[in-house]
C-alpha positions in Angstrom: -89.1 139.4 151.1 -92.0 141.7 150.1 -93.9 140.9 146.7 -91.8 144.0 145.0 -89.1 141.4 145.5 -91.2 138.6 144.2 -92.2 139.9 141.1 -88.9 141.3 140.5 -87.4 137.8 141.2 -90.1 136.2 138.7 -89.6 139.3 136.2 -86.0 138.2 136.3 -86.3 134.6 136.1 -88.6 134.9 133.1 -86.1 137.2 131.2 -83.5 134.9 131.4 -85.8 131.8 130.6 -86.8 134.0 127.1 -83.2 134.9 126.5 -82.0 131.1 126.8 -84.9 130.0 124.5 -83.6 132.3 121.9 -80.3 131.5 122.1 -80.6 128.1 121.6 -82.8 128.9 118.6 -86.5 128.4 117.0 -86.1 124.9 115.5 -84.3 123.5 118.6 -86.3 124.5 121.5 -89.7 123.3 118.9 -88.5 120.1 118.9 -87.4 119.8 122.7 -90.5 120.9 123.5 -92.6 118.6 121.7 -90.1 116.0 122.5 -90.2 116.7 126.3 -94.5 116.7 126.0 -93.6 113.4 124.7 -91.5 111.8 126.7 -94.0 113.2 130.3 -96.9 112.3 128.2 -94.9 108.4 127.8 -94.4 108.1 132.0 -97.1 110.2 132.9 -95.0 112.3 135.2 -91.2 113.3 134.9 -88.8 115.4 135.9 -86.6 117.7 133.6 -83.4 116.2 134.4 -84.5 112.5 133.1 -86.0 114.1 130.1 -82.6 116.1 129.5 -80.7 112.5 130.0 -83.0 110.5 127.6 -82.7 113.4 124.8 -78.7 113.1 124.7 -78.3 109.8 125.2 -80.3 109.4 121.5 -77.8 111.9 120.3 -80.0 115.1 120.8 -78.0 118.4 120.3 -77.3 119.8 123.5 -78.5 123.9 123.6 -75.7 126.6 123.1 -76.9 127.1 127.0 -77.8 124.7 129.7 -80.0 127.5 130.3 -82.4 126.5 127.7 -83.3 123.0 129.2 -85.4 125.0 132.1 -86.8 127.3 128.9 -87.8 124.1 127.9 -90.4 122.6 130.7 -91.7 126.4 131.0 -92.3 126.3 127.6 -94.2 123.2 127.5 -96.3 124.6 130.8 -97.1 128.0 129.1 -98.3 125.9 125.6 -100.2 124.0 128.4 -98.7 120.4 127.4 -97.0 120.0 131.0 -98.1 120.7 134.3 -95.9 121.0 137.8 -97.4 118.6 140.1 -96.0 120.6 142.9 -93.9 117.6 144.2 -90.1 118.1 143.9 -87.3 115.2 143.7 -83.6 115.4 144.4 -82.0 115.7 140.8 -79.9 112.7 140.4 -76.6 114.8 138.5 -73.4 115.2 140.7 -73.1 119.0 139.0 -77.0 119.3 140.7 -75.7 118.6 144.2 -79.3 117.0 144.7 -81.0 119.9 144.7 -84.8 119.5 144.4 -86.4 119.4 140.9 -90.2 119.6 139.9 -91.9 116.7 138.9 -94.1 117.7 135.6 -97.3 115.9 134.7 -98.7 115.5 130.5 -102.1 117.2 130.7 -104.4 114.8 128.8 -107.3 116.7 127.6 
């Protein structure tokens, strides 16, 4: 792979990420963001996945894309609420087929 291919991997990637935000809507990925900040800054660490499980099982709307959930952590890093850690888990989901998800970290400043 030669960085052309990277940074048109990446380029991709963060299309898609902006066009899930949007889909799911302003007032929706505000809150999940905040509330994902929230819930890492409540554990200290976290993955995505046991964010996602905690916000539907209090009755959270689920996104008009699964898409959005990923939109989400990025979001959170880019507003500089959330860091990766750089350490990966296997997600616990069947529909995941325990593939490895980042653990993110609250930034306390």
């Amino acid at each position: 792979m030669t960085q052309l291919d990277l940074d048109l991997s990446q380029s991709r990637r963060d299309r898609g990420l902006k066009r899930a935000a949007e889909h799911a809507g302003d007032p929706w990925m505000t809150e999940a963001v905040e509330d994902f900040a929230r819930f890492v800054s409540a554990r200290g660490e976290a993955t995505l996945e046991a964010w996602r499980y905690d916000w539907l099982s209090r009755g959270k709307p689920s996104p008009a894309s699964h898409k959005a959930y990923g939109a989400v952590a990025m979001s959170a890093a880019k507003r500089g609420l959330v860091v990766n850690t750089g350490r990966y888990v296997k997600a616990q989901s069947p529909k995941t087929h325990a593939h490895r998800v980042p653990v993110w970290k609250y930034i306390d400043f």
